[in-house]
C-alpha positions as CSV (number, residue, x, y, z in Angstrom):
1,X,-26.5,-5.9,104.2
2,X,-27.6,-9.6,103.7
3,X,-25.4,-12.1,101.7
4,X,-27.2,-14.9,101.1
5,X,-25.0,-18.3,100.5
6,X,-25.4,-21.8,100.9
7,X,-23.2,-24.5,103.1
8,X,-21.9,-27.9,102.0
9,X,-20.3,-30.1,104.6
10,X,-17.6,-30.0,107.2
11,X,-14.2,-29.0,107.0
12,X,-11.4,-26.5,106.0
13,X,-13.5,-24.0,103.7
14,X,-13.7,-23.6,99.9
15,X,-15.9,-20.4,99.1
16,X,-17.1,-20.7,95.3
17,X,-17.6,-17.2,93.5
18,X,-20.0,-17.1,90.5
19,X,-20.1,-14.9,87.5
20,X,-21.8,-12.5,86.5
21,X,-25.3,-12.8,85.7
22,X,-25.6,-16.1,87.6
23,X,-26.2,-17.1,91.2
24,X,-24.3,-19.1,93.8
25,X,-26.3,-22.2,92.6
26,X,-24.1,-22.7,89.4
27,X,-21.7,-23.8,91.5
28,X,-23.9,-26.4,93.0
29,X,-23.2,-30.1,91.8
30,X,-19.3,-28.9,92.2
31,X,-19.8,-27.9,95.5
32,X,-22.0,-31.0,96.7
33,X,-18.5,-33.0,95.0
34,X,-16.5,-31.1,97.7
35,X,-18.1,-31.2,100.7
36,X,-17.1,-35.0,101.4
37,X,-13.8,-33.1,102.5
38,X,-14.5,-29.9,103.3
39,X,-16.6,-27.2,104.3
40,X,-18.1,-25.4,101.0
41,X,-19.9,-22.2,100.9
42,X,-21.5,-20.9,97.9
43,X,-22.9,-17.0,97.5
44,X,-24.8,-15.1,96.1
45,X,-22.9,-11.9,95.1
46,X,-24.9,-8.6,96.0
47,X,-27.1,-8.1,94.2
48,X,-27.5,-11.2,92.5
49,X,-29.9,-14.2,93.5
50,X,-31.3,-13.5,97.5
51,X,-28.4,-11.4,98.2
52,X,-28.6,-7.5,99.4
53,X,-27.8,-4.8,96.6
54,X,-25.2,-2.5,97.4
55,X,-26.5,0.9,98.4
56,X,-24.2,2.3,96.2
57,X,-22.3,1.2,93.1
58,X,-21.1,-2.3,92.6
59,X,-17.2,-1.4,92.0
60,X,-14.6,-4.4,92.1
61,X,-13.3,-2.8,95.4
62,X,-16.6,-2.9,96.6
63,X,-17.9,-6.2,96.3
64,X,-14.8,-7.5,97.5
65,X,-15.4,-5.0,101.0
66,X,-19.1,-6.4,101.6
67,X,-17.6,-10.4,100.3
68,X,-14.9,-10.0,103.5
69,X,-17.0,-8.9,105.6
70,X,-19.8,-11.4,104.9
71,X,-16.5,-13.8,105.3
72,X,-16.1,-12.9,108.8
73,X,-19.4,-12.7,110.2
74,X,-19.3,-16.7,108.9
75,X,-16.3,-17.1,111.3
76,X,-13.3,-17.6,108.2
77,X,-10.1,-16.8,109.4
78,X,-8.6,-18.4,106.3
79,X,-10.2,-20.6,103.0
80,X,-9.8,-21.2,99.4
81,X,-11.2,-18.8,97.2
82,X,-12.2,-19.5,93.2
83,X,-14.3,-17.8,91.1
84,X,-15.4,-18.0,88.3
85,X,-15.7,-15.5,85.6
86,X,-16.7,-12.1,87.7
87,X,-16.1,-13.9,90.7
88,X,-12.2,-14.6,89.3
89,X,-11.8,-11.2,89.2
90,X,-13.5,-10.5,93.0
91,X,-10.6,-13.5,94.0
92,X,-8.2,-11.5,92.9
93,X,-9.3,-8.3,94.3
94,X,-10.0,-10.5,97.7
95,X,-6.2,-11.7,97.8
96,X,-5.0,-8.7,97.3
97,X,-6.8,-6.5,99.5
98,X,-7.0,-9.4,102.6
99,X,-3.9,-11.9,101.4
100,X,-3.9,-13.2,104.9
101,X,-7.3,-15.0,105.0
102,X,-7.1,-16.3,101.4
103,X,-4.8,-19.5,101.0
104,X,-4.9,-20.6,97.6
105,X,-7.1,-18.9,94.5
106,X,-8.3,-20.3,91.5
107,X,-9.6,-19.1,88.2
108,X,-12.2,-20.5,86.5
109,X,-12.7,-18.8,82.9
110,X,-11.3,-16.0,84.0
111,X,-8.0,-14.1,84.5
112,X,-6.4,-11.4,86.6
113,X,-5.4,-8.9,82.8
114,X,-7.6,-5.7,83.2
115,X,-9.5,-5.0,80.1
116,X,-8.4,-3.8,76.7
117,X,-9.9,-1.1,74.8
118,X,-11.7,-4.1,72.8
119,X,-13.2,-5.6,75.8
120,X,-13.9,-2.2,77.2
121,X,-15.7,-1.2,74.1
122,X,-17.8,-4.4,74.4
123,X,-18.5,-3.7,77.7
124,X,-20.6,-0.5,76.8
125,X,-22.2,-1.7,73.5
126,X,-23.4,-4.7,76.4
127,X,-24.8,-2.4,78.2
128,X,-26.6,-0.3,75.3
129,X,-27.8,-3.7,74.7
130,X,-29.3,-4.1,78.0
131,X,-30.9,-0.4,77.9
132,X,-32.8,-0.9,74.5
133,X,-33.3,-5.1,75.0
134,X,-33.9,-5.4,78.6
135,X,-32.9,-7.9,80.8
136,X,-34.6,-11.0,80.0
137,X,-33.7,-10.9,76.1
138,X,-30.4,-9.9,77.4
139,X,-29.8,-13.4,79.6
140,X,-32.1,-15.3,77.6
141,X,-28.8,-14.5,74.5
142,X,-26.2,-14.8,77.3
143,X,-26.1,-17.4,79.4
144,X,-26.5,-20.2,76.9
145,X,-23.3,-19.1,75.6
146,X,-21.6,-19.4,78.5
147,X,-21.3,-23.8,78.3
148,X,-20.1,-25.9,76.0
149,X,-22.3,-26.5,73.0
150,X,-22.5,-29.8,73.7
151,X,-23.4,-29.4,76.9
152,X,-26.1,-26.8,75.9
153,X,-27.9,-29.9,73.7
154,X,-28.1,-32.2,76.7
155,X,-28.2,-30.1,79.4
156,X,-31.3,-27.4,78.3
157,X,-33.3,-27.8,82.0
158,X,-30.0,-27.4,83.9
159,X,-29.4,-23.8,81.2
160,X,-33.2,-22.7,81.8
161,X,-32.9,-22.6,85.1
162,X,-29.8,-20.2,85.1
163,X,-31.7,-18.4,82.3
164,X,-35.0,-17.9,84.9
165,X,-32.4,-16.9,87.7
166,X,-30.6,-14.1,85.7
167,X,-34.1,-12.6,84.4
168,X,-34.6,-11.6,87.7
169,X,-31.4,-9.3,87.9
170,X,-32.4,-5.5,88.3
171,X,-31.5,-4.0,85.4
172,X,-29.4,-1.5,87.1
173,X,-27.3,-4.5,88.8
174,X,-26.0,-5.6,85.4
175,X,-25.1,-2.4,84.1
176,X,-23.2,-1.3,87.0
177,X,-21.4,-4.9,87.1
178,X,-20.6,-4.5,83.9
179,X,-18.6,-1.0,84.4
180,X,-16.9,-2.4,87.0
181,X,-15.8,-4.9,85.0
182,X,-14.5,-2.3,82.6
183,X,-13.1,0.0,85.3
184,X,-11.2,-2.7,86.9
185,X,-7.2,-2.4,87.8
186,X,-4.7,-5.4,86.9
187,X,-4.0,-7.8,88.9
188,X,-0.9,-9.9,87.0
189,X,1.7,-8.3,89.6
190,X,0.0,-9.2,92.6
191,X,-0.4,-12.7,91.1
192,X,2.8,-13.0,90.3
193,X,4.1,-11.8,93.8
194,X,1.4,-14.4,95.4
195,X,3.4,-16.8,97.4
196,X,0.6,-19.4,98.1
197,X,-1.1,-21.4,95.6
198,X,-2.7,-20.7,91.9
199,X,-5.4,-22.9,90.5
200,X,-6.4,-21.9,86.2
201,X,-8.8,-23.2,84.3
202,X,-9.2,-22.6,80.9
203,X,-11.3,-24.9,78.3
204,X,-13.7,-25.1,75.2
């Protein structure tokens, strides 16, 4: 399968992870910031953006198989990994599954707790939502709630254009993201047993 990504610069490698609903291109302006040191690499996560779909479903486990091994066919024997969001949780499952290519992580809104009932719950009425809504009333809701509200009144164009990315998900992309969101394992041990570095970050 195809993963599409784009590269910034030269260097040891940073690979940036985006969330769900969004594409590698989020991650953008951070990742042209970078690349005056190192070699960045931002992708889009199957099924998202220009990247393949899974034949199959779009477990954690999975996505974290078909990330590795678009990893090696790019010749990374070791990086950086963050994520943010969805792609937090895909660092995690990374580390753990392939600890010896993965250096430091960091989590950008997002954590390594599986979900509570609560979240679980919301998970599925997300989903309903989806079903009856569609997709583009479903991102158009979304993904101006993911940035600052400050940022959201100076920053519309920058939103839109994550708005007309995510309009383009399948349907059946979001939904099955979304249960493996739910179904997801927890990931505070392995953290905690992680000898290398931790990056968090958390914010308004």
């Amino acid at each position: 399968m195809n993963i599409h990504h784009k590269t910034y610069g030269k260097g040891y490698p940073i690979i940036l992870l985006h969330g769900f609903a969004e594409t590698g291109d989020v991650w953008e302006p951070v990742a042209k910031k970078l690349s005056s040191k190192y070699k960045v690499l931002i992708p889009d996560l199957p099924g998202f953006g220009k990247s393949d779909a899974l034949p199959f479903d779009h477990s954690i486990d999975m996505v974290a198989n078909s990330v590795y091994d678009w990893m090696k066919k790019n010749n990374i024997v070791e990086c950086i990994l963050i994520g943010h969001s969805l792609g937090g949780y895909l660092s995690v499952e990374i580390a753990k599954k392939f600890t010896n290519i993965v250096a430091a992580i960091g989590l950008v809104h997002s954590t390594a707790l599986e979900d509570t009932f609560e979240k679980k719950e919301g998970r599925e009425k997300t989903i309903a939502f989806i079903q009856k809504h569609g997709v583009a009333k479903f991102i158009e809701s979304f993904v101006p709630m993911l940035f600052f509200e400050k940022y959201r009144d100076k920053h519309k164009e920058a939103i839109e254009a994550v708005v007309e990315k995510g309009r383009a998900t399948p349907e059946r992309i979001l939904t099955a993201y979304m249960l493996a969101m739910r179904d997801r394992g927890d990931g505070t041990q392995f953290l905690q047993e992680f000898e290398k570095p931790i990056l968090l970050i958390f914010g308004e």
